[in-house]
C-alpha positions as CSV (number, residue, x, y, z in Angstrom):
1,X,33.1,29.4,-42.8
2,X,36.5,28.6,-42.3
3,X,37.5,31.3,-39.9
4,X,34.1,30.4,-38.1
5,X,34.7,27.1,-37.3
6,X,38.4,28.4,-35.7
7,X,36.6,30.4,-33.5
8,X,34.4,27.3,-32.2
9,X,38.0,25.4,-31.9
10,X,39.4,28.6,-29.8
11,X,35.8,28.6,-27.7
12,X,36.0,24.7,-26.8
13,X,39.7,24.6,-26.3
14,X,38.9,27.7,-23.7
15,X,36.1,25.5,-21.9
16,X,38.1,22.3,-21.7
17,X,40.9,24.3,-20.3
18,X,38.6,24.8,-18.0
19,X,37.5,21.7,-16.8
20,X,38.7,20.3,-13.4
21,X,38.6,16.9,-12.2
22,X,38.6,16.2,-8.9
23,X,39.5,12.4,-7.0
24,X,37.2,11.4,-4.4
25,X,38.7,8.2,-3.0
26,X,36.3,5.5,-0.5
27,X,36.7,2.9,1.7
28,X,34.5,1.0,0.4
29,X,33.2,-0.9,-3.0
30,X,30.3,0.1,-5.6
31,X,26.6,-0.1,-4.4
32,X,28.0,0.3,-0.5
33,X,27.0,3.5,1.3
34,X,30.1,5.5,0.8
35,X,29.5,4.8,-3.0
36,X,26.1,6.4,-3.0
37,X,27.1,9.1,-1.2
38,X,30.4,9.9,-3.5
39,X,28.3,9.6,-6.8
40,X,25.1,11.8,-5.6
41,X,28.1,14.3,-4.6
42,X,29.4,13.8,-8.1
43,X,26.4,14.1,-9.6
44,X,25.4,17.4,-7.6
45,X,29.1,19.1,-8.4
46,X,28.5,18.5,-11.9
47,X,25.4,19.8,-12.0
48,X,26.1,23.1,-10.2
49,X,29.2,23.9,-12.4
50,X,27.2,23.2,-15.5
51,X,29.7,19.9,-16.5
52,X,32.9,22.1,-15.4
53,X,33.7,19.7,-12.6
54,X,33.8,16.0,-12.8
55,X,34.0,13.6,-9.7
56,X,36.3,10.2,-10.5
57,X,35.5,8.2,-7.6
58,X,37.8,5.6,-6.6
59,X,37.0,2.3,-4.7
60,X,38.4,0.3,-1.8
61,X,41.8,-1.4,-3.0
62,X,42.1,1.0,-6.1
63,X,44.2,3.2,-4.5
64,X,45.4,1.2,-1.4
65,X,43.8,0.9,1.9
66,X,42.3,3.0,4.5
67,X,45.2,4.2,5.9
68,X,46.7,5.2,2.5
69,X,43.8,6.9,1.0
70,X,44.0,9.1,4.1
71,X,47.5,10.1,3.4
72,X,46.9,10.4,-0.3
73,X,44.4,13.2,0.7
74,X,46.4,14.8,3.6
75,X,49.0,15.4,0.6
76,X,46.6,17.0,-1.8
77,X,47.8,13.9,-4.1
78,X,43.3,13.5,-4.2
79,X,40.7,16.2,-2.6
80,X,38.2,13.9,-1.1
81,X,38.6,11.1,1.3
82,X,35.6,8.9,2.9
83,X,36.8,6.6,6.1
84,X,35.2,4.9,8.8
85,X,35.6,7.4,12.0
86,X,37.4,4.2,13.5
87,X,40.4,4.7,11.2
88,X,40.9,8.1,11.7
89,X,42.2,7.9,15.2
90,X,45.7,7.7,14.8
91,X,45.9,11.0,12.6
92,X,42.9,13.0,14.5
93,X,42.6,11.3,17.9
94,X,39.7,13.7,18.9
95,X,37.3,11.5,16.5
96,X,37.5,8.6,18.7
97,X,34.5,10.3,21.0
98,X,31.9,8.9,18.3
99,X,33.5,5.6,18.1
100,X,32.5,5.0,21.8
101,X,30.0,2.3,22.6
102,X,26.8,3.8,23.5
103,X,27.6,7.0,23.1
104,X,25.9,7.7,19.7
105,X,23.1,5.2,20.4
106,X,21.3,3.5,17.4
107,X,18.1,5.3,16.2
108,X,19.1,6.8,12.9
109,X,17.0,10.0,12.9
110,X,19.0,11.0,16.3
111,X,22.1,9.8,15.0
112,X,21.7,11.5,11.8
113,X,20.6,14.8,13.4
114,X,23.7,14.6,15.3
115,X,26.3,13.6,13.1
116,X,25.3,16.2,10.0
117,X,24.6,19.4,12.6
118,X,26.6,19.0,15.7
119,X,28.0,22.2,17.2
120,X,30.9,20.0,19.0
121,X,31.8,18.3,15.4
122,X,32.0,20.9,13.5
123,X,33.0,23.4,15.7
124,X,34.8,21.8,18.2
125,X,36.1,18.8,16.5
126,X,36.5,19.3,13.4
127,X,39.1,22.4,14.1
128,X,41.7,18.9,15.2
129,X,41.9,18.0,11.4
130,X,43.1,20.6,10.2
131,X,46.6,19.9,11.9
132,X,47.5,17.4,9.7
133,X,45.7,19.1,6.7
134,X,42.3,17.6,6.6
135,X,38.8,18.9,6.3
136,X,36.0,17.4,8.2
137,X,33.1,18.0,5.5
138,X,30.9,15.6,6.9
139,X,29.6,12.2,9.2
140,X,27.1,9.8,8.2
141,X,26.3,6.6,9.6
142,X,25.9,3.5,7.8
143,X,23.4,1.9,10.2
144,X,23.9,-0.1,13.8
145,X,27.1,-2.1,14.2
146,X,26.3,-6.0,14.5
147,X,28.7,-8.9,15.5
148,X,29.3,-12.1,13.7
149,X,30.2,-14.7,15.5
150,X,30.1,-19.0,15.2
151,X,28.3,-18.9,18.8
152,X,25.2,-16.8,20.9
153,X,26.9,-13.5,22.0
154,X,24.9,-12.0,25.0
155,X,27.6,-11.4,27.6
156,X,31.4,-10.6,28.2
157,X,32.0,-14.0,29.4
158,X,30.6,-15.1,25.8
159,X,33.3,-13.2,24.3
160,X,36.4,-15.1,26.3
161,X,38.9,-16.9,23.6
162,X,36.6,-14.9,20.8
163,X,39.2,-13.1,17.9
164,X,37.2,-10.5,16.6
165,X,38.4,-8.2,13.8
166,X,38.3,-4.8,14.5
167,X,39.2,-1.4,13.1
168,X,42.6,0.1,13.5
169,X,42.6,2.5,15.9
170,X,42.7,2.3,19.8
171,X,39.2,2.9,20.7
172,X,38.1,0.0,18.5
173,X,40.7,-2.0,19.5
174,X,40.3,-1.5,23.5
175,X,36.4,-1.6,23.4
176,X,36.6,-5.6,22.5
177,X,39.4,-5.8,25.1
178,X,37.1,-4.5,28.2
179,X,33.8,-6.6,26.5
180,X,36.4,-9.9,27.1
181,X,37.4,-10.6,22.9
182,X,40.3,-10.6,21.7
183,X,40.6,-7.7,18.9
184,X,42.4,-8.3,16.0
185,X,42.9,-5.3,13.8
186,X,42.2,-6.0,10.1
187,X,42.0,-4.6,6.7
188,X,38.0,-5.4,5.5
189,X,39.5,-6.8,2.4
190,X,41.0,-9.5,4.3
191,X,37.9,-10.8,6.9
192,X,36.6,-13.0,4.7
193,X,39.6,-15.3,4.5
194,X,39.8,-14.8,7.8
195,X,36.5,-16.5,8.7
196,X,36.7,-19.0,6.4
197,X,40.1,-20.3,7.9
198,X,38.7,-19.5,11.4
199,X,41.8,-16.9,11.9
200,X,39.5,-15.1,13.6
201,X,36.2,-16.0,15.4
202,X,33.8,-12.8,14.4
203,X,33.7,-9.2,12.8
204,X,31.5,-6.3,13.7
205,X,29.6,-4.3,11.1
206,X,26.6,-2.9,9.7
207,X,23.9,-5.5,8.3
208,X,24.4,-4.2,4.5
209,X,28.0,-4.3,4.5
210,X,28.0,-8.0,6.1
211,X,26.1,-9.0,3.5
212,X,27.8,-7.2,0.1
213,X,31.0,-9.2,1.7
214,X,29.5,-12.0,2.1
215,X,30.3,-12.4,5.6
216,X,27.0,-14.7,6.6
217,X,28.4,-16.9,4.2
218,X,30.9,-17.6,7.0
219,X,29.4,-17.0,10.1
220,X,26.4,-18.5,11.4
221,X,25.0,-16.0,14.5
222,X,24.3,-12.4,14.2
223,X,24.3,-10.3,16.9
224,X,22.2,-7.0,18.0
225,X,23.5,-5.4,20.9
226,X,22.1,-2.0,20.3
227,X,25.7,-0.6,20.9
228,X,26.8,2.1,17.9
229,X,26.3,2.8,14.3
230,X,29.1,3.0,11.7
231,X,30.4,6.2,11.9
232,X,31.8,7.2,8.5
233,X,33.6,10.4,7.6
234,X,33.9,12.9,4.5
235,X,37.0,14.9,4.5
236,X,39.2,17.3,2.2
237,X,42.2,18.5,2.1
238,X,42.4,21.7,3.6
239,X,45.1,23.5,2.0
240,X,43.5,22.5,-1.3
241,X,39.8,24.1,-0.2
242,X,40.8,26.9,1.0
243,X,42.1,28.0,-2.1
244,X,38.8,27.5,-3.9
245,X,37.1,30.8,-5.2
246,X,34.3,30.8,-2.7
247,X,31.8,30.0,-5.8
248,X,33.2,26.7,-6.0
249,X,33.2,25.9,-1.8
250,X,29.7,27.1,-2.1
251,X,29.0,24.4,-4.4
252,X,31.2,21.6,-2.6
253,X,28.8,22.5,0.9
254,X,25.6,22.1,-1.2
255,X,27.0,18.5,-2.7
256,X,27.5,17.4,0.9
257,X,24.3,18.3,1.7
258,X,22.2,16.3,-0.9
259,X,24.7,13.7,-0.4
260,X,24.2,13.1,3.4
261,X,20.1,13.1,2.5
262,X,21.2,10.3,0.1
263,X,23.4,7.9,1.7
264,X,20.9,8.3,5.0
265,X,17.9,7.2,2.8
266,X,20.0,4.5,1.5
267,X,21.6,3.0,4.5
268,X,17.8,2.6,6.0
269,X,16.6,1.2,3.0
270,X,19.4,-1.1,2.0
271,X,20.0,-2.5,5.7
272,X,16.5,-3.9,5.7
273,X,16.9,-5.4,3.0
274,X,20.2,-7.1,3.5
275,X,18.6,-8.7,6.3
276,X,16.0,-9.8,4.6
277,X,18.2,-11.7,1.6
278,X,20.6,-13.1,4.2
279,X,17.8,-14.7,6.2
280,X,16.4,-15.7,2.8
281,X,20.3,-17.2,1.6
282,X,21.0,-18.7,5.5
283,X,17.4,-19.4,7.0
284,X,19.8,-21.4,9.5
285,X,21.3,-18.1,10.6
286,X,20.3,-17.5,14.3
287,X,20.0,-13.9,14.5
288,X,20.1,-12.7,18.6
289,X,18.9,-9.4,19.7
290,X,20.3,-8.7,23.6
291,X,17.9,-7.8,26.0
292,X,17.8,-4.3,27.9
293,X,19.6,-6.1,30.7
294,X,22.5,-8.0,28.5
295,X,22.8,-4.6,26.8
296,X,23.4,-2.9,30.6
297,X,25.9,-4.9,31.1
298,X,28.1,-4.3,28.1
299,X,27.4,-0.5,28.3
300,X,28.4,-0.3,32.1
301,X,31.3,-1.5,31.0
302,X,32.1,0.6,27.8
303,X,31.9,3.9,30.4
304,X,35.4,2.7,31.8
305,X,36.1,3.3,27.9
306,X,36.3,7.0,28.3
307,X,38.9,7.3,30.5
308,X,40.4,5.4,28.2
309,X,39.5,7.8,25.5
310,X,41.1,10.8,27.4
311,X,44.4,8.9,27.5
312,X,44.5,8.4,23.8
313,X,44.2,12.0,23.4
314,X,46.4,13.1,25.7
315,X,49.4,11.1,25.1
316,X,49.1,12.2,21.4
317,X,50.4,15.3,22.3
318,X,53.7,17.2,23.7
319,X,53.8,16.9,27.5
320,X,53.3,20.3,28.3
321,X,50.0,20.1,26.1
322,X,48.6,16.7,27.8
323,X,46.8,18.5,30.3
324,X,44.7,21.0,27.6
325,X,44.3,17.8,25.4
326,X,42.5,15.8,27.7
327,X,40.2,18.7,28.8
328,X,39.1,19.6,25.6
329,X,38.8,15.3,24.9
330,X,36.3,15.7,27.9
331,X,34.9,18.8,26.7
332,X,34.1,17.2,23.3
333,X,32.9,14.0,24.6
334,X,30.9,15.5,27.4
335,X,28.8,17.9,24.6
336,X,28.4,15.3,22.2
337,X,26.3,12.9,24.7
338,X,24.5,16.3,25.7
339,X,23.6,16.7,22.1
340,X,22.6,12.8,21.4
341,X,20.5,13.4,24.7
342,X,18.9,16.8,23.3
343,X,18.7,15.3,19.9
344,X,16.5,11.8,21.6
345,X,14.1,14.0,23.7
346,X,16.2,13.1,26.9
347,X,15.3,9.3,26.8
């Protein structure tokens, strides 16, 4: 009896020696979209390696912010990293292309279609990460971008003297230049403050995320101007995967797969009924939803936003690379609206 319970000792000692657990790091808080989709991939990994590999998810501020959870997986220091696409640009400046205003467009099937299968994401795009030792895994959005604002929004003029808080990299930054706001770069964790103290005028997000930060509390006009969804991003670092037995990446693809089914189903779901608990918690909230020709007008504008775009990309790299840069910036942006056209039927 003795000498049978050593061997059950040995034989557990062998399978917790063999038990990983791997860091999967998001921008955002518990019950937001990045949440879901980290815990279904949890719950799919564990699954697969019959309890051999654990998920430990960590939320925004846990581990610093969006910039630093970036690094943190660039250095192998965690495997998984989940980001908006619009603080990605200063490491991958590619990405950029689906943080364009109406480039993407806002039905979610097309966008969904788009984002999970795209030949020039995950063939040419993705490819960019790798140089500083990222992963593209996967994009998702999180449903259409809507701004905040203490006043009606339905032209550029409306935005004069308007601080709106923005993401950190350029595209985001420029595109509120060229609509006539005044962008002002800021960490989520700090918007709230922000509006309260009137630091900054208006913000620009999903309708779930508004309303899990509370945001309507502080402004009192939402804003649908059919521009772009959230673009959020799933990366790995690189070095780290390819080292994996091909078992294990095997599994990691499959996890993506039922997790970008899951965050999808949620984001529809949950955005609806955001709006609806926000209309029911501020039935004083004027909710403004631009017109075909108000939407022209911002979206005539955003196309001087691509030139833009193939400037950012450019002077990321050596001068004697600018020129190949910006072609294959054109290149990517130029398929990707060919897909989103494809993907809508040509409408």
């Amino acid at each position: 009896m003795k000498r049978f319970g050593v061997a059950l000792l040995s034989l557990g000692m062998m399978f917790s020696a063999q038990a990983e657990t791997w860091k999967f790091a998001s921008e955002e808080d518990k019950t937001d979209v990045q949440d879901i989709y980290a815990q279904k991939f949890a719950e799919v990994m564990k699954k697969e390696s019959n309890g051999d590999i654990r998920v430990r998810i960590y939320y925004y501020g846990q581990l610093g912010t969006e910039n630093d959870i970036v690094e943190l997986a660039a250095k192998g220091t965690i495997q998984f990293v989940s980001v908006g696409s619009g603080h990605l640009g200063s490491y991958v400046p590619e990405v950029q292309a689906v943080s364009l205003p109406y480039v993407l467009g806002t039905d979610e099937e097309v966008t969904h279609k788009v984002l999970t299968t795209s030949p020039t994401i995950y063939n040419e795009l993705a490819p960019k990460f790798e140089s500083v030792n990222l992963k593209l895994l996967s994009m998702m959005s999180e449903g259409e971008m809507v701004w905040g604002a203490n006043k009606a929004v339905r032209s550029p003029e409306d935005f004069a003297d308007q601080k709106i808080r923005t993401f950190t990299s350029t595209i985001p930054v420029e595109t509120y230049k060229t609509f006539g706001a005044t962008p002002t770069p800021l960490s989520w964790g700090e918007v709230y403050g922000s509006l309260q103290l009137k630091t900054i005028d208006g913000m620009v997000n999903p309708i779930y995320f508004i309303y899990n930060a509370k945001w309507h509390e502080v402004q009192d006009f939402l804003m649908f101007p059919g521009q772009q969804p959230y673009v959020s991003t799933v990366s790995t670092n690189s070095k780290w995967f390819s080292g994996l037995s091909e078992e294990k990446q095997a599994m990691i693809r499959k996890a993506i797969k039922a997790a970008d089914k899951a965050a999808y189903d949620y984001q529809i779901r949950i955005n609806s009924e955001n709006m609806e608990k926000i209309l029911k918690e501020r039935p004083d909230m004027q909710v403004v939803v631009l017109t075909e020709e108000e939407r022209n007008r911002f979206k005539a504008l955003s196309e001087n936003l691509h030139g833009t775009y193939y400037d950012v990309v450019a002077n990321a790299y050596p001068e004697d690379q600018k020129a190949a840069a910006r072609a294959g910036a054109q290149n990517i942006l130029q398929r990707l609206l060919s897909e989103v056209d494809a993907a809508s039927g040509g409408n």
